[in-house]
C-alpha positions in Angstrom: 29.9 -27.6 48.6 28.6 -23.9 47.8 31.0 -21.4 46.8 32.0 -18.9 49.1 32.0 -15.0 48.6 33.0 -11.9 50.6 30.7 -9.2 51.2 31.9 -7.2 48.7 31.5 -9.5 45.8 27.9 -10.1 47.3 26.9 -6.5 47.8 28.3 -6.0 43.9 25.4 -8.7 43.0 23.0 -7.7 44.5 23.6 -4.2 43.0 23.5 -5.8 39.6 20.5 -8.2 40.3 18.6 -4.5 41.5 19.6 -2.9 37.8 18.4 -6.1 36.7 14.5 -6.2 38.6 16.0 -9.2 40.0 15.6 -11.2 37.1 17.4 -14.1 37.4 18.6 -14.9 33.9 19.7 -11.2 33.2 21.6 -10.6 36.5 23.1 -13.4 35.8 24.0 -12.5 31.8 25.1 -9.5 33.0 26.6 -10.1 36.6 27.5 -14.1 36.7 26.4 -16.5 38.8 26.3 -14.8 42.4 24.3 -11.9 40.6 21.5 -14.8 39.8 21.7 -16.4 43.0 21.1 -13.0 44.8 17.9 -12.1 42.4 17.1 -16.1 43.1 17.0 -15.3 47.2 15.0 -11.9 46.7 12.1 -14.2 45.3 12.4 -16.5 48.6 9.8 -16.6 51.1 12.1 -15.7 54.1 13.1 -12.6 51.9 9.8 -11.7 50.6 10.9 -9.4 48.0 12.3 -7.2 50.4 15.7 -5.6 48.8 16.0 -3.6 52.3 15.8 -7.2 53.9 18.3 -8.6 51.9 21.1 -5.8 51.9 20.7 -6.0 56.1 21.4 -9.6 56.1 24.7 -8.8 53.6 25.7 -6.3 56.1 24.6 -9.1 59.5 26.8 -11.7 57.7 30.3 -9.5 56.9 30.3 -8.9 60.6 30.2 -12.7 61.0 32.2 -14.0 58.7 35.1 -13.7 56.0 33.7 -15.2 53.1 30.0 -17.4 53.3 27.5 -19.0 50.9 23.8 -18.9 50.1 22.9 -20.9 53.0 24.8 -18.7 56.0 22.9 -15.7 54.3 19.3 -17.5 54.4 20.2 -18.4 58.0 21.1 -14.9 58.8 17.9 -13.7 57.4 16.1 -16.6 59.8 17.7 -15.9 63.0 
């Protein structure tokens, strides 16, 4: 099972995964593992390096949930 994270803890990554050019190993040096997983997603198809894209989707999923993982965010980009 995939850890779960509130918005806020994702929006903080994906801030530091932007300082970072979405480099996976430095965001996650620098930001830990949700950092790395969010510059991971920006380099996925369904994102298609689309930072605007991916911040939306963030915002979608706090309206729909508490806390959720890498997979409710990639279906929220899908639906």
């Amino acid at each position: 099972m995939e850890l779960t994270y509130t918005e806020a803890e994702w929006r903080e990554a994906l801030e530091i995964a932007e300082e970072n050019d979405f480099d996976e190993i430095d965001s996650r040096e620098r930001g830990g593992e949700l950092a790395a997983v969010v510059a991971d997603m920006y380099h996925e198809d369904v994102v298609g390096q689309d930072e605007v894209k991916l911040y939306a989707a963030i915002t979608v999923a706090g309206g729909r949930a508490k806390e959720w993982d890498r997979e409710f965010l990639m279906r929220e980009m899908t639906d």
